[in-house]
PAMI-571081 format. One record per residue (C-alpha): residue number from 1; residue in one letter; y, x, z. Coordinates in steps of 0.5 Angstrom, whole numbers, plus 500, padded with zeros to 3 digits. Each point is the difference from the previous one (the first is absolute). Layout:
<rs>
+-----+------+-----+-----+-----+
| pos | code |   v |   u |   w |
+-----+------+-----+-----+-----+
| NUM |    A |   Y |   X |   Z |
...
+-----+------+-----+-----+-----+
</rs>
This chain:
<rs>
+-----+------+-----+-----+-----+
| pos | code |   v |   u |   w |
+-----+------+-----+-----+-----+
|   1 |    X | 666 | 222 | 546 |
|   2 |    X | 506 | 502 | 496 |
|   3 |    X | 503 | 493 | 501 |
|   4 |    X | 498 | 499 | 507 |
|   5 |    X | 504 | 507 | 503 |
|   6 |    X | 506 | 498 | 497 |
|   7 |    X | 500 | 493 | 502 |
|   8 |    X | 499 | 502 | 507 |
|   9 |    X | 505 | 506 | 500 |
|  10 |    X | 506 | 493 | 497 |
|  11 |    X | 497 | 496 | 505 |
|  12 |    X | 502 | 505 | 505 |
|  13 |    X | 505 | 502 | 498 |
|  14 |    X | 503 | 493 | 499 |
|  15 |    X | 497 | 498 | 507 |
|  16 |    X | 505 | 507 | 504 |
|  17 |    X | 506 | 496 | 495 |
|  18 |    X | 500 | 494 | 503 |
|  19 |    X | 500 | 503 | 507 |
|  20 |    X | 505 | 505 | 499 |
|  21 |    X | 506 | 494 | 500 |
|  22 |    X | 505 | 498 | 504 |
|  23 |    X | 499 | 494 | 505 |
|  24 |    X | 504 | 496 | 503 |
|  25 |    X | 496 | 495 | 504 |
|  26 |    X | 493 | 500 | 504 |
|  27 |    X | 495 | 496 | 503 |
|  28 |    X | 494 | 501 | 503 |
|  29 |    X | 494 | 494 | 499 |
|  30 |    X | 494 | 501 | 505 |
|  31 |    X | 494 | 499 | 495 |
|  32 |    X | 494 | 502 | 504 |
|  33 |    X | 498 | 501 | 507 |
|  34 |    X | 496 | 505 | 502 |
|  35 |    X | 494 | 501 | 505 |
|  36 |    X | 501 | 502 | 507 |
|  37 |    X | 494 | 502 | 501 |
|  38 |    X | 503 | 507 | 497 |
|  39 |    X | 508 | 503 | 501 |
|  40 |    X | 501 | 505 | 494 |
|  41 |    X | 506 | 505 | 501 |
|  42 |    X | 501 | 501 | 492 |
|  43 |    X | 497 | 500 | 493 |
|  44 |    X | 497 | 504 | 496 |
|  45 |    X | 499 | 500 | 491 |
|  46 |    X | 496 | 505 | 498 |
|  47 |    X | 502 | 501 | 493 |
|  48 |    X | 492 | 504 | 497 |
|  49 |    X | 497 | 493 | 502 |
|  50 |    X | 506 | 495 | 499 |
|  51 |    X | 498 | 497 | 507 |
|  52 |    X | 505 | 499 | 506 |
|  53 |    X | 498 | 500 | 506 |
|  54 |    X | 503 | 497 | 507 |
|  55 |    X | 499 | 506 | 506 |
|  56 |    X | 499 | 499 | 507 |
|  57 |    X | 502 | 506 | 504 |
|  58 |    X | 495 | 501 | 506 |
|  59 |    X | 502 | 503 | 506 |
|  60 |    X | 496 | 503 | 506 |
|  61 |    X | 500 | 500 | 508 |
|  62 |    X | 506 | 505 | 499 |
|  63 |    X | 503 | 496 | 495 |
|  64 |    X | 499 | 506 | 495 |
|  65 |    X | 499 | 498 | 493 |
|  66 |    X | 491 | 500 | 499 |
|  67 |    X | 500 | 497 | 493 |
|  68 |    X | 502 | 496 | 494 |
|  69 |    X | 496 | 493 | 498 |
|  70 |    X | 501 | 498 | 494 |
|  71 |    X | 500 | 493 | 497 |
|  72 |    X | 500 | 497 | 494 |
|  73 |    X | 507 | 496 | 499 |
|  74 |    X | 498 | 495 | 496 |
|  75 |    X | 493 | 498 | 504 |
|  76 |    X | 501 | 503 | 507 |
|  77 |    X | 494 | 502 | 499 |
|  78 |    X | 499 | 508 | 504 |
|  79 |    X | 497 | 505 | 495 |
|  80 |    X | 501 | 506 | 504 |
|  81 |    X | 503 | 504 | 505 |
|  82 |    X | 503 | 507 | 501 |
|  83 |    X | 498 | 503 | 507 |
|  84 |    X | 504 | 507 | 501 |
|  85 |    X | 496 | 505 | 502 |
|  86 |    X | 504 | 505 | 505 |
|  87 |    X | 502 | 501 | 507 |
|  88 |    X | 507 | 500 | 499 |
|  89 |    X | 505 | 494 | 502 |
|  90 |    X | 502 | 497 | 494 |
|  91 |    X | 506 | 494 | 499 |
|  92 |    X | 502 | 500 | 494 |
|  93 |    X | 498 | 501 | 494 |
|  94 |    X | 501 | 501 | 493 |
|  95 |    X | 495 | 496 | 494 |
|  96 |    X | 502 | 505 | 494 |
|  97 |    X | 492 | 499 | 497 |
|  98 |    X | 495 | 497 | 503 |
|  99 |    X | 498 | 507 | 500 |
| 100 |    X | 507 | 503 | 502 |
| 101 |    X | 501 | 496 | 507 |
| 102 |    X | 505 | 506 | 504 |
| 103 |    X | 502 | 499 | 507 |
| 104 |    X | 504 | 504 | 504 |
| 105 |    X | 496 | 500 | 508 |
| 106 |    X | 504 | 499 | 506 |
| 107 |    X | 502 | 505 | 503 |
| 108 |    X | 497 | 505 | 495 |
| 109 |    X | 504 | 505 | 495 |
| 110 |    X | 495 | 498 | 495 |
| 111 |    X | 500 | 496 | 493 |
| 112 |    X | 493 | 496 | 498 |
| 113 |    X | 497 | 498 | 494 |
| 114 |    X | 494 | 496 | 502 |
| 115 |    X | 495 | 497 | 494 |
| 116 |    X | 498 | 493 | 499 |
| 117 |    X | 493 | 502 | 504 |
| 118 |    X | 505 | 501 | 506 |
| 119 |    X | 499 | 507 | 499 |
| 120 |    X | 505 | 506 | 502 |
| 121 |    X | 501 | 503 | 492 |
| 122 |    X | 506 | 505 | 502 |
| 123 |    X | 504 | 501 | 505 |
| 124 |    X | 506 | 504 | 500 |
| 125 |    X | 504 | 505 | 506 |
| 126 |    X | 507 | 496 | 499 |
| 127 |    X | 503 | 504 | 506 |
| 128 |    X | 506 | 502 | 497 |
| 129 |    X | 505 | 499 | 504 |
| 130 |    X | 502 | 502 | 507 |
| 131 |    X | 498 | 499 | 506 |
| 132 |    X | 505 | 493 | 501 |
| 133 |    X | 498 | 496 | 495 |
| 134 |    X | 494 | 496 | 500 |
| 135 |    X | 497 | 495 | 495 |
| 136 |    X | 500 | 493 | 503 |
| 137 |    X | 496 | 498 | 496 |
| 138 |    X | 499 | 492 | 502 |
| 139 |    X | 508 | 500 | 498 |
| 140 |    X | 498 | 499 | 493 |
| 141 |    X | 494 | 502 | 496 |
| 142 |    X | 501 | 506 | 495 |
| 143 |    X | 503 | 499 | 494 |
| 144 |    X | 498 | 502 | 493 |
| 145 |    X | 502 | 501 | 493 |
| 146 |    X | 498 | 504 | 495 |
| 147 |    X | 497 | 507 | 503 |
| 148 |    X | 506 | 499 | 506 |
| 149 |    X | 499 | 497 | 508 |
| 150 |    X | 504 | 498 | 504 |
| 151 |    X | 500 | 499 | 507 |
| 152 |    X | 504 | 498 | 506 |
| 153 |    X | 502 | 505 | 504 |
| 154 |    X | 504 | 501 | 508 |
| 155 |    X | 502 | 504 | 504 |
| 156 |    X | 499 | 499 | 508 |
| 157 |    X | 500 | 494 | 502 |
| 158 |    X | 507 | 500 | 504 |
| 159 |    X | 507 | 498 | 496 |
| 160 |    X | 505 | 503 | 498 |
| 161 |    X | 495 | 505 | 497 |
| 162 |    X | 496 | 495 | 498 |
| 163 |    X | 505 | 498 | 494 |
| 164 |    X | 502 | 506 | 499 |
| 165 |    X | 494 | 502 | 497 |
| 166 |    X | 499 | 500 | 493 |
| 167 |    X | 494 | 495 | 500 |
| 168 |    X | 495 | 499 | 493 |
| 169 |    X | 496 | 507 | 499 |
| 170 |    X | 499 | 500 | 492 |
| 171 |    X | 494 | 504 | 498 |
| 172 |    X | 498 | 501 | 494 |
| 173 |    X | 492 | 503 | 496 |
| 174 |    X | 498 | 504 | 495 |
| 175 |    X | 493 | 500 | 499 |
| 176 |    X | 499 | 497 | 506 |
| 177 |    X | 503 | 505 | 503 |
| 178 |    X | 507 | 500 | 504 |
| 179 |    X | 505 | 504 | 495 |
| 180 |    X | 507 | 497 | 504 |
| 181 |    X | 502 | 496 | 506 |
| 182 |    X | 507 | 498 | 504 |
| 183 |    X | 503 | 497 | 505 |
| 184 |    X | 505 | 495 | 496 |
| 185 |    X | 505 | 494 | 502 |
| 186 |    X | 505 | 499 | 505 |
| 187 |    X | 500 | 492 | 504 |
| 188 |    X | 507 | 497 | 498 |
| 189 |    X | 505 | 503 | 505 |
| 190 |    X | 501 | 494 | 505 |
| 191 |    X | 492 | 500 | 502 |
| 192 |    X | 502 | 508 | 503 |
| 193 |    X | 507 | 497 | 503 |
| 194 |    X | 496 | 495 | 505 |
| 195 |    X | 492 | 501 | 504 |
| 196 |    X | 499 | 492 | 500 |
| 197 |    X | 497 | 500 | 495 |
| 198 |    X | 494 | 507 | 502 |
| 199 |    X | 493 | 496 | 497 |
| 200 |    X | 503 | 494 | 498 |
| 201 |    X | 501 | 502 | 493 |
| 202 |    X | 495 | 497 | 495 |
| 203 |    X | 502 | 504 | 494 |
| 204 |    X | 495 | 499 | 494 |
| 205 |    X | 500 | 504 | 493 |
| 206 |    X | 497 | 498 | 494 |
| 207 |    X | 501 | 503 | 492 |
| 208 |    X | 506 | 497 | 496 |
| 209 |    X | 499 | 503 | 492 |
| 210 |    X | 503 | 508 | 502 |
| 211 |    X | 502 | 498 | 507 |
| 212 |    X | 498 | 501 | 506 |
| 213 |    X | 502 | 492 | 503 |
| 214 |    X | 500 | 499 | 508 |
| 215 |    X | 503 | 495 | 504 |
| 216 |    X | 502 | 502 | 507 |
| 217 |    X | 498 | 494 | 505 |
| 218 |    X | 507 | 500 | 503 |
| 219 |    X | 505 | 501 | 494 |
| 220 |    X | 501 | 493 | 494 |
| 221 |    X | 500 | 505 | 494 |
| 222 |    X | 494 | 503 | 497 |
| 223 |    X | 500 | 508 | 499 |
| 224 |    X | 498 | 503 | 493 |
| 225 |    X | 499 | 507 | 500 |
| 226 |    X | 499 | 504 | 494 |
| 227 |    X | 500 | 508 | 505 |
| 228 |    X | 502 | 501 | 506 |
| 229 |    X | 507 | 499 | 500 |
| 230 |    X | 502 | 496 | 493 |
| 231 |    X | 499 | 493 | 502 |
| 232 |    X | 503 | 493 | 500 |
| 233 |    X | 499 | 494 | 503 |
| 234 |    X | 499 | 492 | 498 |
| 235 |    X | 503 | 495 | 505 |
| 236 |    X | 494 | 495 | 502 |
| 237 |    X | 503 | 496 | 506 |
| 238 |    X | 496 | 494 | 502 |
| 239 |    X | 504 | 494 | 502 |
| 240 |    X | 497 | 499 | 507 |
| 241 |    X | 501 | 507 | 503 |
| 242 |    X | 507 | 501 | 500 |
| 243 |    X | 500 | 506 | 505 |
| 244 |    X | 497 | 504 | 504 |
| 245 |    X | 499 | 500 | 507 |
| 246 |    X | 502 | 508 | 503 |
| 247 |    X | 497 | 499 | 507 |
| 248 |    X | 496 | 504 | 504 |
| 249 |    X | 494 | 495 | 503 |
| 250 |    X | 493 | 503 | 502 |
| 251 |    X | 495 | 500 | 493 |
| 252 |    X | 496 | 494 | 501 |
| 253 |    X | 507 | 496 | 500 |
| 254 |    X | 503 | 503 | 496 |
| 255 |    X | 494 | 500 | 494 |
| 256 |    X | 500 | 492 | 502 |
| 257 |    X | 507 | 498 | 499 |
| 258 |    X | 503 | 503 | 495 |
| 259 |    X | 500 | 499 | 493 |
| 260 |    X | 500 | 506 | 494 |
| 261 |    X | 496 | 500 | 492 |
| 262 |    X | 493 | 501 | 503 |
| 263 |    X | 497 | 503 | 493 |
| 264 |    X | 502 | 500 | 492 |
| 265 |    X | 494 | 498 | 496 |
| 266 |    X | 499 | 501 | 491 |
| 267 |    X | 497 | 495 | 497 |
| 268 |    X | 497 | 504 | 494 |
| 269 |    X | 497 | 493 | 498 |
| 270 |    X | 507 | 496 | 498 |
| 271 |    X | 506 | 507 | 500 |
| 272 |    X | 502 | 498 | 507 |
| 273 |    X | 502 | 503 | 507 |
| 274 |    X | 499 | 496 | 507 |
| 275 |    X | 505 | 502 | 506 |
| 276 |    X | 497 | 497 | 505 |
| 277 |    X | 505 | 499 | 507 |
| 278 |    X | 498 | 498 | 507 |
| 279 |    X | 505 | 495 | 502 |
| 280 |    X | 504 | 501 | 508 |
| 281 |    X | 497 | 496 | 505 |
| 282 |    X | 500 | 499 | 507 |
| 283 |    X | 495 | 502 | 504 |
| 284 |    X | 499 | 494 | 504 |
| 285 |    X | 500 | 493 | 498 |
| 286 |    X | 504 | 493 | 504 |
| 287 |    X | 494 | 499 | 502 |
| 288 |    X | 498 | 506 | 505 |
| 289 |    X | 495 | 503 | 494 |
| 290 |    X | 500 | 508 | 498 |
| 291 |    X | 500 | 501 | 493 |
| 292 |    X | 497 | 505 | 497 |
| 293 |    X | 501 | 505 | 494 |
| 294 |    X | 496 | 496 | 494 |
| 295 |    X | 504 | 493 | 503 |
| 296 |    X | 507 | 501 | 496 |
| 297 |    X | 502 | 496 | 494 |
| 298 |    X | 500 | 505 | 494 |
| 299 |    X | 502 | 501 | 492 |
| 300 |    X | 499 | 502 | 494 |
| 301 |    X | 504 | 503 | 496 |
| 302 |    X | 499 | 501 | 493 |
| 303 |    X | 502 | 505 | 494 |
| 304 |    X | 500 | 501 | 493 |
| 305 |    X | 498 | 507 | 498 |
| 306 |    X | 507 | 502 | 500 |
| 307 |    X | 501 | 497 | 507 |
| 308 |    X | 503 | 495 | 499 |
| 309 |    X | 501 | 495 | 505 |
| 310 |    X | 495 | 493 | 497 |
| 311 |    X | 499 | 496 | 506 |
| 312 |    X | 499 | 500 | 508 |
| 313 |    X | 494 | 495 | 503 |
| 314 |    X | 501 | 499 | 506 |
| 315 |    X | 494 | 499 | 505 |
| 316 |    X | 501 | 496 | 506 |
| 317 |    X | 497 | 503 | 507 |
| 318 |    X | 492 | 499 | 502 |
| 319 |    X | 499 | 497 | 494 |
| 320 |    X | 497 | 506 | 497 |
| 321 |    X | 499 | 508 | 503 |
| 322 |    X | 506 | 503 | 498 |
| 323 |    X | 500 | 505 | 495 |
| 324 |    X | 493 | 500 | 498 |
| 325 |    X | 500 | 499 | 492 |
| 326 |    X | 495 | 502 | 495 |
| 327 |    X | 501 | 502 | 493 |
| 328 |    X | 495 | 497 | 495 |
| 329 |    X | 499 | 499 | 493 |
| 330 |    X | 501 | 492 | 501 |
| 331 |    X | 506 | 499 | 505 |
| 332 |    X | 500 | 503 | 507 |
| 333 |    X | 496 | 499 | 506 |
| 334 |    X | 504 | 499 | 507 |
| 335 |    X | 496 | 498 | 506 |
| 336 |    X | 501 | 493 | 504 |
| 337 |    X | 500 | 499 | 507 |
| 338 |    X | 495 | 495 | 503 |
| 339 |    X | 503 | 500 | 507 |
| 340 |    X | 497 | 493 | 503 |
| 341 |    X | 501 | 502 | 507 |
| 342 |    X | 501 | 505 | 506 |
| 343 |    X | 493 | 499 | 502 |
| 344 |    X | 497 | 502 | 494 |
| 345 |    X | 500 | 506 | 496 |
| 346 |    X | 505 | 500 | 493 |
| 347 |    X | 497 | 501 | 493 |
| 348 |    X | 502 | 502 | 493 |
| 349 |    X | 500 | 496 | 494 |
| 350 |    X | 501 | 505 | 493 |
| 351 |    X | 504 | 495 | 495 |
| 352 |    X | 501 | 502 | 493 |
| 353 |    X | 507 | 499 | 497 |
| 354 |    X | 502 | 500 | 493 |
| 355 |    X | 507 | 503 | 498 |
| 356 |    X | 504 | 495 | 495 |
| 357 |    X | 505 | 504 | 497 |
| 358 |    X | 506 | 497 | 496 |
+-----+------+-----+-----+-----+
</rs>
């Protein structure tokens, strides 16, 4: 027995070495095609049972959040599913445990855990702030690490005061009790100089290591922040959006049209980072023809772990649903659009793309 742990621990060992160098190229070969009787919004490795699982977000009439399913990666096979048990609003949602799953519900001061029953086990009173500052929730799923959340935060919903607003409420437990919180992290100085940008920011935040790592929707350079105020930043310039368009248009136009990094992603299985971009388009084709949100072409931008810069893929537009991409053990999932004509209704294929790295 003795023997088998340690082998296991060199085997682990080694496996983080080898995706903890440097690469310079990469490549992504479709090796499966999934079933499209099913779309999955993300995955899931429970490491008690050595199990991954692909999940299907499933909404209702509201388009609130009302379950979790989830399916064996491997087989497709479903083995079970999470039906949340409240009467709030949910959207976004933080899969910690399958018994620690914590969402922050639209339009409430209030941090829940829920069970993998659905159950609410504990819920917490997180109106700390005063009365300007609002959780948007369905900005960005809350973000945990160790015993602290994060959530993003905003201020009323006009600019400048918008930007002016610190925007990431960091909480933080002892016990499952609230022992400390604050408001923390100011936007770069031009989002406060400009209001074209009010709504449109897509910014995402993740954990680096000891820093807080947040890639603002309308800014080439990624943000690391160790505190409030001591940060640095990583210029992570995409080669197809040089620059940004300053304008003021009505939302939906806007929203359609113009470019920015739409997410940043770690790959926990290969020490990597995703930024993923949403190219400029236009709104309206040669041909008379309105395009919408999910037609832009669109790229991955891939780092190592230290943020530097591999390789950026480009996907062309149509093709796939922009932006879409799901982390697996094996590769990552993108959606393919199967668009036949403008009589019949589009449908998605799932494919699984291996990463050749060198």
């Amino acid at each position: 027995m003795k023997k088998i742990f340690l082998f296991l621990l060199l085997f682990n060992f080694l496996f983080l070495i080898s995706y903890d160098k440097c690469y310079k190229k990469i490549e992504l070969i479709p090796i499966d095609t999934l079933s499209k009787d099913v779309i999955y919004d993300a995955s899931y490795f429970d490491s008690t049972n050595y199990i991954e699982y692909l999940i299907k977000d499933v909404k209702n009439v509201h388009n609130d959040l009302d379950s979790l399913i989830f399916f064996d990666a491997k087989t497709e096979e479903r083995k079970y599913g999470i039906k949340f048990q409240t009467s709030y609003s949910l959207v976004e949602y933080n899969l910690h445990t399958l018994d620690s799953i914590f969402s922050i519900p639209d339009y409430q001061n209030k941090l829940c855990q829920f069970n993998r029953q659905g159950e609410l086990v504990n819920e917490w009173d997180i109106k700390l702030f005063d009365d300007s500052i609002s959780y948007l929730a369905s900005w960005s799923k809350p973000l945990i690490n160790d015993n602290v959340i994060y959530c993003k935060l905003g201020a009323a919903l006009r600019a400048p005061a918008f930007y002016n607003t610190k925007h990431i409420g960091m909480i933080e437990f002892l016990d499952g009790k609230i022992i400390n919180y604050k408001k923390m992290i100011n936007y770069p100085d031009f989002y406060r100089q400009d209001s074209s940008y009010l709504l449109l920011d897509v910014n995402k935040l993740i954990y680096n290591n000891k820093e807080l790592l947040i890639s603002y929707g309308f800014s080439h350079d990624l943000y690391l922040y160790k505190d409030d105020t001591n940060y640095r930043t990583v210029n992570v310039k995409s080669r197809y959006l040089d620059t940004f368009r300053y304008r003021q248009l009505n939302y939906r136009d806007q929203q359609t049209e113009d470019g920015n990094y739409s997410n940043i992603l770690y790959d926990k299985y290969r020490n990597l980072y995703y930024r993923v971009v949403r190219h400029n388009q236009n709104m309206y084709n040669p041909d008379g023809t309105v395009n919408d949100y999910w037609d832009c072409s669109w790229s991955i931008i891939f780092l190592n772990s230290d943020l530097s810069i591999i390789d950026e893929i480009f996907f062309p537009a149509k093709k796939y649903l922009a932006c879409e991409v799901v982390i697996t053990s094996e590769g990552i999932l993108l959606r393919n659009r199967i668009i036949r004509s403008i009589f019949e209704k589009e449908e998605h294929q799932q494919i699984l793309y291996k990463l050749k790295l060198d």
